[in-house]
C-alpha positions in Angstrom: -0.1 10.6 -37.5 -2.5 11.9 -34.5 -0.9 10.6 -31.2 -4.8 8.9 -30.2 -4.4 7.2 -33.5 -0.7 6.0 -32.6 -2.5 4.6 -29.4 -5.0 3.2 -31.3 -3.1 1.1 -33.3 -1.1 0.1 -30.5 -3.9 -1.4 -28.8 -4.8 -3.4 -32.1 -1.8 -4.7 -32.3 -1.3 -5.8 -28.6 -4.6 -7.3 -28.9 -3.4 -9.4 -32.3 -0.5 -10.6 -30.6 -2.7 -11.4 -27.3 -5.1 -13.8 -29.7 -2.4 -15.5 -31.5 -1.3 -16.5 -28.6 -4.4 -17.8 -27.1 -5.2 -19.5 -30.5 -1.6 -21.3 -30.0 -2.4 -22.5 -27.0 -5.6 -24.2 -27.3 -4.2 -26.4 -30.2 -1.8 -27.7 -27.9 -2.0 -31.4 -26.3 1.5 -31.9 -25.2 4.8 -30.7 -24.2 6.5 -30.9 -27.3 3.7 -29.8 -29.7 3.6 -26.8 -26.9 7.3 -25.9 -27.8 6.7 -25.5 -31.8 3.6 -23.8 -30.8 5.3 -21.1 -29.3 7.8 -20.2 -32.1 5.7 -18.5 -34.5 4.2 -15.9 -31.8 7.7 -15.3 -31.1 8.8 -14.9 -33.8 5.7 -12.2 -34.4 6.2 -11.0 -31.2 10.0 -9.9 -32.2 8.4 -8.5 -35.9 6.2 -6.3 -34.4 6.8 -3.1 -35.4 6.1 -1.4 -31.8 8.9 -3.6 -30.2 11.4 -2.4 -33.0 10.1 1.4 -32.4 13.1 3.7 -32.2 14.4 4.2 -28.0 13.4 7.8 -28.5 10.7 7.4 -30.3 9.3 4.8 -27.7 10.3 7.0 -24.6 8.3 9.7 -26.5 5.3 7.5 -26.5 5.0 6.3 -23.3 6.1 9.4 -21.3 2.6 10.9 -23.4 0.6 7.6 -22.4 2.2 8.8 -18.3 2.0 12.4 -18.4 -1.7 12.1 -19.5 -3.2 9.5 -17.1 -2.9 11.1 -13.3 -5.0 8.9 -11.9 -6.5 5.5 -11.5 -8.5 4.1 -13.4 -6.8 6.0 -16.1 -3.3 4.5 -15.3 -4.3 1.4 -16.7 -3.3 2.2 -19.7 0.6 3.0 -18.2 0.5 -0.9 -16.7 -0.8 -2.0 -20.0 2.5 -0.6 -21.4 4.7 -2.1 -19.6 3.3 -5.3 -20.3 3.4 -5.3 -24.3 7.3 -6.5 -24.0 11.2 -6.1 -22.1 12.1 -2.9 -23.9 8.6 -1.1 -22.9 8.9 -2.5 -19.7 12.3 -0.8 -19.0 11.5 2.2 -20.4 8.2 2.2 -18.3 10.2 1.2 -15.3 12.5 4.9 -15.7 9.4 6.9 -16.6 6.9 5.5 -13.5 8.3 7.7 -10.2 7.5 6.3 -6.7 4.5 8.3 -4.7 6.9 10.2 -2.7 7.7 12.0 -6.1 4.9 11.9 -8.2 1.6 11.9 -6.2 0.5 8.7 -7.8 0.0 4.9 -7.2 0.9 2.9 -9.9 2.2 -0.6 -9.4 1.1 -2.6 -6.1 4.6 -1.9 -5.0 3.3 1.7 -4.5 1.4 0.6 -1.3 4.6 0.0 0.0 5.9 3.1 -0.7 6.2 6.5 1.4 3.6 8.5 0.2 3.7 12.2 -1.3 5.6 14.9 0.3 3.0 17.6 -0.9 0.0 17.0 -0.4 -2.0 13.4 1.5 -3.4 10.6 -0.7 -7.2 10.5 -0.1 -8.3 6.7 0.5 -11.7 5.7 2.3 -12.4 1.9 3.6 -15.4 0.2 3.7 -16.3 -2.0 6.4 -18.3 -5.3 6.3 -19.2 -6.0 9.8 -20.6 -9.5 8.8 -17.2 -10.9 7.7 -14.9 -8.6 9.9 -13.3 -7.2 6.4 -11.9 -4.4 5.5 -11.9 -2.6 1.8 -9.3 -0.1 1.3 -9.7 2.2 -2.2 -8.2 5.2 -3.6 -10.7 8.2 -4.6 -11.1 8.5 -8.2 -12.9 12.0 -7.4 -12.9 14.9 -4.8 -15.9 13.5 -3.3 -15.3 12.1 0.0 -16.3 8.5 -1.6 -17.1 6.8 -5.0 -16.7 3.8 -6.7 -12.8 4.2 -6.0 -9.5 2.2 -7.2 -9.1 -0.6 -4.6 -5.7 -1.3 -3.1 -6.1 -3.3 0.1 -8.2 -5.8 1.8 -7.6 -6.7 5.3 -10.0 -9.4 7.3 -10.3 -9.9 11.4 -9.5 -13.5 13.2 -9.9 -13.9 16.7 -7.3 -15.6 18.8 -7.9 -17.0 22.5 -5.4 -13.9 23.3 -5.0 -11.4 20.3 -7.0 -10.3 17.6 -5.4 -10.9 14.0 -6.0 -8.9 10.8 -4.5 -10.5 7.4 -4.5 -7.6 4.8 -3.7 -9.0 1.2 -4.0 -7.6 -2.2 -6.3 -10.0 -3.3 -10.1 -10.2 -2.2 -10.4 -14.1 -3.3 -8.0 -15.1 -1.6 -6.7 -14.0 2.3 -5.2 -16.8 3.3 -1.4 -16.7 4.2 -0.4 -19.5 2.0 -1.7 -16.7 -1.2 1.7 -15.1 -2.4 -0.9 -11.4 -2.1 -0.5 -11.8 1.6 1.7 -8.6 2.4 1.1 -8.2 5.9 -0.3 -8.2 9.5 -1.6 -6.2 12.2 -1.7 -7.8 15.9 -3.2 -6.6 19.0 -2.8 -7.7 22.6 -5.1 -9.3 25.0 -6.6 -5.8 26.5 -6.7 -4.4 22.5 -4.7 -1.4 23.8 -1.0 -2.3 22.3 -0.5 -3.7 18.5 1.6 -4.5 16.2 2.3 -4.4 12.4 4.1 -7.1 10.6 5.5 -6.7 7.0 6.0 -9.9 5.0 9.0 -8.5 3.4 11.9 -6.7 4.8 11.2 -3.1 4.8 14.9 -1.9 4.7 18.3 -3.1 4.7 19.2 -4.9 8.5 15.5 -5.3 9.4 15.2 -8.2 11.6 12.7 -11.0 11.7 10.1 -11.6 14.8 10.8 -15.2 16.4 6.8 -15.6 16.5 5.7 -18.6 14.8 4.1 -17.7 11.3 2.9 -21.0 10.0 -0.1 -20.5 11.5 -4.0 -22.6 9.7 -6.2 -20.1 8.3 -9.0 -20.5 6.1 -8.2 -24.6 6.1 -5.0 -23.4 3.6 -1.9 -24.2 5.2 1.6 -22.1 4.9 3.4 -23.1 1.7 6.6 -23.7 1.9 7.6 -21.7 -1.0 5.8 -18.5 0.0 8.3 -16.0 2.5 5.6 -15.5 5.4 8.1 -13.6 7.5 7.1 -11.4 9.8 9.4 -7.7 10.0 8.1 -5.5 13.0 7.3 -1.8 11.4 5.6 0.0 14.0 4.0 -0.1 17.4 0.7 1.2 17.8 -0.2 1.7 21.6 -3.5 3.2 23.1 -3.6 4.8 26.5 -5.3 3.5 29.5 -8.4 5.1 30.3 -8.5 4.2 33.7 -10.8 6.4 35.9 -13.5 5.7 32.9 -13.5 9.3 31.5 -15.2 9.6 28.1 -12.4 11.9 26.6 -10.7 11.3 23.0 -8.4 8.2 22.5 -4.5 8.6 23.0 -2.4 7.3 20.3 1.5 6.5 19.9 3.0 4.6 17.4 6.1 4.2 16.9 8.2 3.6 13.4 10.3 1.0 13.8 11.6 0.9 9.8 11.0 5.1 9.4 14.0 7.1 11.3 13.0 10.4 12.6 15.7 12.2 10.6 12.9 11.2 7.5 11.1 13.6 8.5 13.7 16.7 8.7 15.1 18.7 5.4 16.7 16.6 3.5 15.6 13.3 4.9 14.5 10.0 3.6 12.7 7.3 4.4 13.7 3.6 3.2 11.4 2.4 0.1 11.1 -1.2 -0.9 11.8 -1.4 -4.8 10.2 -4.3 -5.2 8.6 -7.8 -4.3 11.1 -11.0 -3.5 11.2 -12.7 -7.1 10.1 -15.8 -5.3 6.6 -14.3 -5.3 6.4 -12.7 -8.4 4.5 -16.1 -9.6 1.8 -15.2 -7.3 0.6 -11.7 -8.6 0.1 -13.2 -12.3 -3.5 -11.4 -11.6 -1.8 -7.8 -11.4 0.0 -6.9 -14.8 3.4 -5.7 -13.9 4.0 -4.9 -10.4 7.5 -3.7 -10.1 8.4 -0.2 -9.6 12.3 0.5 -9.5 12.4 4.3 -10.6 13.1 6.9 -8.1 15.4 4.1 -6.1 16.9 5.2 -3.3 20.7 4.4 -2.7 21.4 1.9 0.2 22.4 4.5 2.5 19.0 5.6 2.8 17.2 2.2 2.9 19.0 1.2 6.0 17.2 0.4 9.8 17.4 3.5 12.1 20.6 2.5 14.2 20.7 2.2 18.0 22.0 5.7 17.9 19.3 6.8 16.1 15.7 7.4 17.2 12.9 6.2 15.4 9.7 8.4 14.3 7.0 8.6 16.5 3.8 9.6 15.7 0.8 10.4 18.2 -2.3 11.8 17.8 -3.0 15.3 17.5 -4.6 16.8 20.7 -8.0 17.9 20.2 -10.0 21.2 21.4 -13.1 21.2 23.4 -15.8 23.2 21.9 -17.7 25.1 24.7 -20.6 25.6 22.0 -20.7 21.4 20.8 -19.9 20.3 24.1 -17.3 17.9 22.7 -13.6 17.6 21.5 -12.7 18.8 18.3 -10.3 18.5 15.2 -10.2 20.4 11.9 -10.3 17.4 9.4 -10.8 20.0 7.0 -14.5 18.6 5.4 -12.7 14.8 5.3 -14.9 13.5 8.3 -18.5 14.5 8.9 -19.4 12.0 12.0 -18.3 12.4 15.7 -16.6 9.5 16.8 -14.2 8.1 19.2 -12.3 6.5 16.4 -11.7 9.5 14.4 -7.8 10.7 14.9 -5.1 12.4 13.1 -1.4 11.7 13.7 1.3 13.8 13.7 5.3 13.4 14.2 6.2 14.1 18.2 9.8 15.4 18.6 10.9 13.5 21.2 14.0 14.8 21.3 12.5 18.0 23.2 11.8 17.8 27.2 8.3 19.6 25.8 7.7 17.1 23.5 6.5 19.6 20.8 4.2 18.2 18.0 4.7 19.2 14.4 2.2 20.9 12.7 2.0 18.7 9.7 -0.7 15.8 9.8 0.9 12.9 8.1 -2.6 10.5 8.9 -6.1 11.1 9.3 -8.8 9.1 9.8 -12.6 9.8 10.3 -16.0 8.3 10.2 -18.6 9.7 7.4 -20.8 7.1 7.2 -22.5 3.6 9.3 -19.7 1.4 7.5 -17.6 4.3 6.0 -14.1 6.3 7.0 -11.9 8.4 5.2 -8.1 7.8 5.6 -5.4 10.3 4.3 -1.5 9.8 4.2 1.0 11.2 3.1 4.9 10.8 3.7 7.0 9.1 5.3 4.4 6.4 5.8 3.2 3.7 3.2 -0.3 2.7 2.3 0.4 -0.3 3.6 1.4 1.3 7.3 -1.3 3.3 7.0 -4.1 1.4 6.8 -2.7 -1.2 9.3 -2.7 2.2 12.1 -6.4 2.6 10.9 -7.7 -0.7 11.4 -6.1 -0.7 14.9 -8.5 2.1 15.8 -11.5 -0.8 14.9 -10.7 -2.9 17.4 -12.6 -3.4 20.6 -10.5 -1.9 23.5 -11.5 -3.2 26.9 -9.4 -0.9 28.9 -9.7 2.5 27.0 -13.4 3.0 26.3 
């Protein structure tokens, strides 16, 4: 039989399955008629013949359905998979590799995943300036935009002494009390310091801010159920411009989660497996989001100790351009408007009296549009950390422009 024939038939009888199911569930008024209900689509559910497919027959299959879909919206199909029942799901789980290996965003657990060691994601954002919101996607192309794969969403509350930005995985829904809520980025007074909070621990020891998190937003309280902690991942800091010169911004952010050893040959950079159980209720709109192939062992999930230092990443320094008349940075055709928010980080080596910069760019960021920026990553950073750096460069800075 034709492998897209073998797919084909697949698809048919997922989708038989899918509406005996739905017919089973319309005919049922109560809790014990809901029970009996339920048997038969078991029971047809366990007689399918694609759940009693052969384990090397099945790891055939879906490593074909993988090796053929790069890229989004293609991997669909891979998530799809892992749906259909337990035993596709575990295979799926040991096929799927994290982005640090394969290039490729998957499962939302992806975006909080070091990215590629190769070569940078491309992403662009999207900015509504009537809301305050921000619309991360992956490009599906090698255009600088499209249509893209979304990933992120992140929205701006003022506070009488911070600015707050929520980013979730869900556009409906940004309240805290929504189990998408992943995150947090929090400036200070001035808009020249912030700081990114992770919802879930990031590695092994990492310890929770003291900060109140039950805070109202959106008139949808904290719920009780939901783990809004908040885990301290980096510091973002901007320099002050105080003799008003109109020269480029000065970034440092530092790592807190990411030890600077990542970074060197051989190195590795703690990866969250997957999301606390307790949530897994609330992403019932995203088809199978766990990702535990390519697990790291604990040894290399662990906080950087006190002995250790932590990465540090500043920005790139940039050229002036005696022609232009302005500073300058090779973004390589990413970024095609001049702007003071446009940067590209690198890893500092603190460890020399010179502080040397490396010549690998691990994030860039640039404006090519009114509402529209690029922003490429790559490893040991996440998607997550990534765009929470970016969307400190937004902010209004009081004592830096």
């Amino acid at each position: 039989m034709p492998f897209s024939s073998m797919i084909q038939e697949m698809k048919g009888e997922i989708g038989a399955i899918s509406r005996r199911g739905l017919r089973s569930r319309s005919n049922r008024p109560g809790r014990v008629r809901r029970v009996a209900a339920l048997e038969p689509d078991e029971a047809a559910r366990r007689q399918s013949c694609w759940t009693q497919l052969p384990p090397e027959l099945l790891r055939e299959v879906l490593s074909r359905v993988e090796e053929a879909e790069a890229r989004w919206p293609g991997r669909r199909d891979v998530v799809a998979c892992a749906g259909v029942c337990r035993s596709w799901r575990d295979v799926v789980k040991e096929i799927v590799r994290t982005p640090e290996v394969s290039g490729k965003l998957t499962f939302p657990i992806s975006l909080k995943q070091p990215g590629p060691r190769d070569a940078p994601l491309k992403c662009f954002i999207r900015r509504d300036r009537t809301t305050h919101t921000y619309y991360l996607y992956i490009g599906l192309t090698d255009a600088l935009a499209d249509h893209g794969k979304f990933l992120l969403v992140a929205r701006k509350y003022r506070r009488p002494a911070c600015s707050e930005y929520l980013i979730s995985l869900d556009v409906s829904d940004m309240s805290r009390g929504n189990g998408t809520y992943i995150g947090k980025l929090r400036s200070n007074f001035l808009g020249t310091k912030f700081t990114v909070y992770d919802t879930h621990p990031p590695c092994a020891g990492a310890m929770i801010s003291k900060g109140q998190t039950a805070h109202v937003i959106s008139s949808t309280q904290v719920s009780a159920r939901v783990p809004a902690g908040n885990y301290p991942v980096s510091h973002v800091s901007y320099e002050l411009n105080v003799m008003g010169s109109r020269g480029p911004r000065k970034m440092n952010c530092i790592m807190d989660s990411i030890p600077v050893s990542a970074i060197e040959e051989g190195g590795s950079a703690p990866t969250q497996t997957e999301f606390p159980s307790s949530t897994s209720h609330s992403f019932a709109s995203v088809p199978f989001f766990r990702s535990k192939s390519g697990r790291l062992n604990s040894s290399a999930g662990q906080l950087p100790s006190q002995n250790e230092n932590k990465m540090v990443l500043k920005n790139k320094s940039p050229r002036w351009h005696e022609h232009l008349q302005c500073w300058c940075l090779n973004f390589h055709g990413r970024v095609t408007v001049a702007s003071v928010k446009n940067f590209q980080l690198v890893a500092s080596d603190v460890s020399d009296s010179s502080n040397q910069e490396h010549d690998d760019v691990i994030l860039q960021f640039g404006k090519i549009g009114k509402d529209l920026f690029t922003m490429d990553y790559r490893y040991p950073i996440s998607a997550f950390q990534a765009f929470a750096i970016c969307l400190s460069s937004f902010d209004t800075k009081i004592a830096c422009e």
